[in-house]
N, C-alpha and C positions, 0 to 999 in steps of 0.2 A: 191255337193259343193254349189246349187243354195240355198239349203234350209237354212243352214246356215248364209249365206249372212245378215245382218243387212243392213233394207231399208229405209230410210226415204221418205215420201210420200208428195207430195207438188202439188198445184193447177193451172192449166192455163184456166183462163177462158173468151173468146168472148163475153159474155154478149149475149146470141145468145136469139132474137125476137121469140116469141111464135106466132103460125096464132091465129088469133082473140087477139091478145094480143096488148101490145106499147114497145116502145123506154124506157119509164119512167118503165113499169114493167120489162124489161129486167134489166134494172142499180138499181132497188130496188132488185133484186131475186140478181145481183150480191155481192151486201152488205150485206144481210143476209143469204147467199153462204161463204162467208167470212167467216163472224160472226160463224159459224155452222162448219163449217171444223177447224177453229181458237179451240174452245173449243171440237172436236176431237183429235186434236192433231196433225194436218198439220203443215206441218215447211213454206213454203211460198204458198204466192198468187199474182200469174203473172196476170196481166189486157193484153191481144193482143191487137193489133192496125187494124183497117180495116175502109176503108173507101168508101163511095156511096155505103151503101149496104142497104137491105131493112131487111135484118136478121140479122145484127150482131150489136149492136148499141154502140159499144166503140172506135172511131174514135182517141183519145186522152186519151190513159193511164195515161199521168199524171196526169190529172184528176182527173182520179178515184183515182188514188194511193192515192191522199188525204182525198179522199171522206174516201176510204177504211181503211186505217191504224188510222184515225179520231175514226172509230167505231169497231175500237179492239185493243185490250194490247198489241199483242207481235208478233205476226204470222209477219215475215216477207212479203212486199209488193215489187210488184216492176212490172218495163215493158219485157211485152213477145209477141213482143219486140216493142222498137220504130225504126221506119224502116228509118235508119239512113240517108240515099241520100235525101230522100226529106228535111232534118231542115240542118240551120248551128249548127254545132257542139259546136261551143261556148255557141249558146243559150241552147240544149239541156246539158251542162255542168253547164248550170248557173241553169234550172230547178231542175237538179238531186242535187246539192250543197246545192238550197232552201229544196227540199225534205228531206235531210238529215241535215240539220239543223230545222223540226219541230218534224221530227221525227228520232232521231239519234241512230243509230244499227238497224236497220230497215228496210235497203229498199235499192235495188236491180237496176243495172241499165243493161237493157236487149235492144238487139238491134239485126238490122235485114237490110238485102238486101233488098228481095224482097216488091215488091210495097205496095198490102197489097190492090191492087186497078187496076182497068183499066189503060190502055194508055193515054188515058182523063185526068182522076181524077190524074193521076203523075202529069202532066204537070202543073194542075191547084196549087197542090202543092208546083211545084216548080217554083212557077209563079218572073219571073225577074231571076232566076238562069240559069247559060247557064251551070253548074256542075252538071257531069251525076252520075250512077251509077259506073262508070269504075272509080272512083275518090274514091269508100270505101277504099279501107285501107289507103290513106291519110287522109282521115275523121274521119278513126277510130285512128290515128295514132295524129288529133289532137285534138279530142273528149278527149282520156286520157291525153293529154298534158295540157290542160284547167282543167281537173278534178282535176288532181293530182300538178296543179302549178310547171309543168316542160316543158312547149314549151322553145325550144330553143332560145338563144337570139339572135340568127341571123335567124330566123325564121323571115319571112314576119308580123306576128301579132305578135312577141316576146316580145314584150312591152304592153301586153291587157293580163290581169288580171280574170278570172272567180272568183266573188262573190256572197251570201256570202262568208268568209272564215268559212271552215271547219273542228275539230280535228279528223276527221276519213273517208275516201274516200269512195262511194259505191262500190262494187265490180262491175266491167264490166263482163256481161256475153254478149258470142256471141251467135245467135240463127240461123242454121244452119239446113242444107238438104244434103251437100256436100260436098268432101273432099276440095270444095276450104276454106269453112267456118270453116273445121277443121283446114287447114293450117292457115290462118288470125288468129285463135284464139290461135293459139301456137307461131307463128312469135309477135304477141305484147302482147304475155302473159295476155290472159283473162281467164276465165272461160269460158265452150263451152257447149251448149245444143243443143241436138242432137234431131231433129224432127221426130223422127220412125212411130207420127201419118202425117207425110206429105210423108217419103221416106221409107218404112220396109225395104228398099233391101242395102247392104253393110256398112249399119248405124256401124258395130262391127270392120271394116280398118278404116273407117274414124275416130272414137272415138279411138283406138287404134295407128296409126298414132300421133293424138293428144296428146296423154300421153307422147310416145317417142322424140317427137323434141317440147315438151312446153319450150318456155322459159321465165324465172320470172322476174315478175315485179310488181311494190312496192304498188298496188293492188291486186295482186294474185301471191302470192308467191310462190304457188305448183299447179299443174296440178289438177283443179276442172271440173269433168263432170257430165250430166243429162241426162238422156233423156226423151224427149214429147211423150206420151200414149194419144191414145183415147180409155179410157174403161165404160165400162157399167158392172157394176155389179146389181145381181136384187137377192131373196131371191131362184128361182128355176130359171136352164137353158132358160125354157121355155119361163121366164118371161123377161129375160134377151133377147131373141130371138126377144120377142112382142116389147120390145122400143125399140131394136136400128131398128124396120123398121122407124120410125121418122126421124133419123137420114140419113137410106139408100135413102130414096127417098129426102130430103134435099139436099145430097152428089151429088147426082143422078143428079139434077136440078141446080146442081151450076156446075158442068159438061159443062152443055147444054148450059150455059150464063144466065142461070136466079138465081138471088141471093134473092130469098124470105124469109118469115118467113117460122119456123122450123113447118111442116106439124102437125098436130094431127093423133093418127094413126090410129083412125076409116078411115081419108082422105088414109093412108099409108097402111092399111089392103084394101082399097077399088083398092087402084092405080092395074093396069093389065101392064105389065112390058114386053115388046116387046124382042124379043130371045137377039138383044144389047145392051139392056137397061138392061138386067137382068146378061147379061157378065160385063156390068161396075159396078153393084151393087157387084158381086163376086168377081170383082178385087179389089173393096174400101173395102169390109171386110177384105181386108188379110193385113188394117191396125189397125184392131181393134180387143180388146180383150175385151170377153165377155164369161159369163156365171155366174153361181153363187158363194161364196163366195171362197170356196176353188180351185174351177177351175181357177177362175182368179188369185188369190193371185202365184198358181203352174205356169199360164203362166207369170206372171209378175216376178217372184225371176228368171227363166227361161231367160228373155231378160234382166236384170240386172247383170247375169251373164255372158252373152255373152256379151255387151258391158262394160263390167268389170265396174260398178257405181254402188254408194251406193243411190243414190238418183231418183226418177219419178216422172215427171211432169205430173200428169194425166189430162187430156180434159176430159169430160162428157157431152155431150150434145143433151139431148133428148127432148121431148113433154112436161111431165109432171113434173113439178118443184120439186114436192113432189118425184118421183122416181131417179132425179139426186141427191137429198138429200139422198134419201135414200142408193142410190151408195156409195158415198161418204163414207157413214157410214158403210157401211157391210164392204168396203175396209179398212175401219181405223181398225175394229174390227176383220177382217182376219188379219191383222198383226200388230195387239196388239198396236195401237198407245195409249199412255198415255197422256188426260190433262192435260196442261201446261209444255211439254216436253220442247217447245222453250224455256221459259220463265228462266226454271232450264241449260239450254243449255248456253244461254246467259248468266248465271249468271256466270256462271263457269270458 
């Protein structure tokens, strides 16, 4: 059944910091990361949110999303995700509203629970707000009210307006690890994206769950799901093996509290890996799928079918720029992605 499946392949990408590299080469490789999956045949591109990190340099998706969808035609853009607790919801509805009125059909509004950041870095975020985390589904509840110009008018702000005005809403995706974030996302009728590279284990109840008690709403009419991959694809196993140690000793060290730049793997081939340290590196693989073109393509139609989705958000993120490109590409090319598929998609 799995091989039949029609998959569409889509991009999440952290902008993740190279050692010996910068801030500014990460958010240029992100743009021509874009550019280069866009003319593959990727249907979107998620910008993450993370903050006070010395490896990840995309603090603020919106951002990018303009920077990004500025320097491509058609590839959908969007946040994966904005990590909802820390913004008011109004503001984060007036942002996505400008987004989708420079760029309209285009872009995605992705959100999220968790911090995305330390204890600290929350706090400073939410500096003057005494509103917790425990307050999301109200926020989510009037994030879409402001979106879609339906808060109630006995609602405390039911007289406050989200502008611009806009002829077509982003679709709200919810970005999730848990069957709470599958419930949230069926209870107000979003779209839900499933993190398999953060949770591998009962990601296929929660997603399934989700499908049966979705209920619609006049952003998302029918039950849309996804889920988030971290793969590495390389031209042979072996090679495939050699870069994601970049990523394991990366994984490794963000573990431990230390959030550095993504290792080179002469540094990752050299690391000596202590009997726990080499148990946490084998438990972080069984979130990753890797090997060469047709191996991965067989494990990916494989988890697509178990959480019944036509769509994969895949993560990539290694040492060598040139190798996550080239992932990219052997992955479009194992499952036949065609140029300008959005384009003709959208037209339709």
């Amino acid at each position: 059944m799995a091989e039949n499946r029609t998959v569409r392949l889509s991009v999440l990408d952290q902008s993740p910091i190279r050692a010996g590299g910068t801030a500014a080469d990460a958010l240029n490789e992100s743009i021509e990361l874009a550019q280069h999956t866009e003319a593959l045949g990727y249907h979107r591109y998620w910008l993450a949110e993370h903050h006070g990190s010395e490896g990840l340099a995309g603090p603020s998706p919106e951002i990018m999303i303009t920077r990004i969808a500025a320097e491509t035609d058609h590839i959908r853009v969007g946040s994966g995700g904005v990590m909802l607790p820390h913004y008011s919801p109004y503001k984060v509805a007036e942002n996505f509203r400008l987004l989708e009125t420079l760029f309209p059909g285009r872009v995605d509004l992705g959100i999220g629970r968790a911090p995305g950041s330390d204890f600290a870095t929350s706090r400073a975020l939410a500096y003057g707000s005494k509103i917790g985390a425990e307050y999301f589904p109200n926020m989510i509840q009037d994030l879409s009210g402001f979106l879609t110009d339906s808060i109630p008018a006995d609602h405390p702000l039911g007289q406050v307006k989200a502008r611009p005005k806009i002829e077509n809403v982003p679709p709200i995706w919810l970005l999730g690890s848990s069957d709470y974030s599958g419930a949230y996302a069926a209870h107000f009728g979003l779209a839900f994206s499933f993190a398999h590279f953060i949770n591998p284990v009962g990601g296929e109840t929660v997603m399934k769950s989700y499908f049966e008690k979705f209920q619609p709403s006049p952003g998302v009419p029918e039950p849309t799901g996804n889920i988030g991959v971290f793969v590495v694809c390389a031209d042979t196993e072996a090679e495939a093996e050699r870069i994601t140690k970049t990523r394991d000793l990366q994984r490794l060290k963000a573990d431990q509290g230390y959030h550095g730049p993504m290792p080179s793997i002469e540094e990752a081939e050299a690391y000596r890996y202590s009997p726990p340290e080499q148990q946490r590196v084998d438990h972080n693989r069984a979130r990753t799928i890797l090997g060469d073109p047709e191996q991965v393509k067989a494990q990916l139609l494989e988890l697509a079918d178990r959480y019944d989705v036509d769509e994969l958000i895949v993560l990539t993120n290694v040492y060598d720029f040139e190798a996550r490109k080239r992932s990219y590409a052997l992955l479009a090319d194992a499952f036949a992605l065609e140029p300008g598929q959005q384009e003709r998609e959208a037209a339709e």
